[in-house]
N, C-alpha and C positions, 0 to 999 in steps of 0.2 A: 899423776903428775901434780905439782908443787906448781900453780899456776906463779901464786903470790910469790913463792920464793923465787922461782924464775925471773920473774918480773924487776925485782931486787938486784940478784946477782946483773941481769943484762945490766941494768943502771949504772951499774959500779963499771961493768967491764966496758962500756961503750960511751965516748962521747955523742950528747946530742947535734945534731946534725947541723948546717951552716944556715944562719939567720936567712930570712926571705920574705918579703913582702907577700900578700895576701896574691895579686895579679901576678908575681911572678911564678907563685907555687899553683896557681891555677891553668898559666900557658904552659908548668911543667907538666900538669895533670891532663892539658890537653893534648898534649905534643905526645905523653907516651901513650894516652888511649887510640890514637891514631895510628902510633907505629904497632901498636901490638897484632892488629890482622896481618898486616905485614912479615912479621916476627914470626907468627905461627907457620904462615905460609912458607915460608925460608927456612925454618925447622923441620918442617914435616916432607920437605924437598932433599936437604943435605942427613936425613935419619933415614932413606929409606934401604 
């Protein structure tokens, strides 16, 4: 695999993502490390 190229084409095909302060990308980073046991748990409930 074409790391580099990859890397490239995403750029082209994808805008970057919606501006965010420093605190607010961190209560994002906290809010879904939190949800995520959660998430698995609800997963591994509705796959069985």
């Amino acid at each position: 695999m074409d790391w580099d190229l990859a890397a490239r084409l995403a750029a082209r095909a994808v805008r970057s993502g919606p501006d965010a302060a420093r605190a607010e990308r961190e209560d994002v980073v906290a809010a879904l490390r939190a949800a995520a046991p959660v998430a698995a748990e609800h997963v591994a409930r509705v796959t069985r």
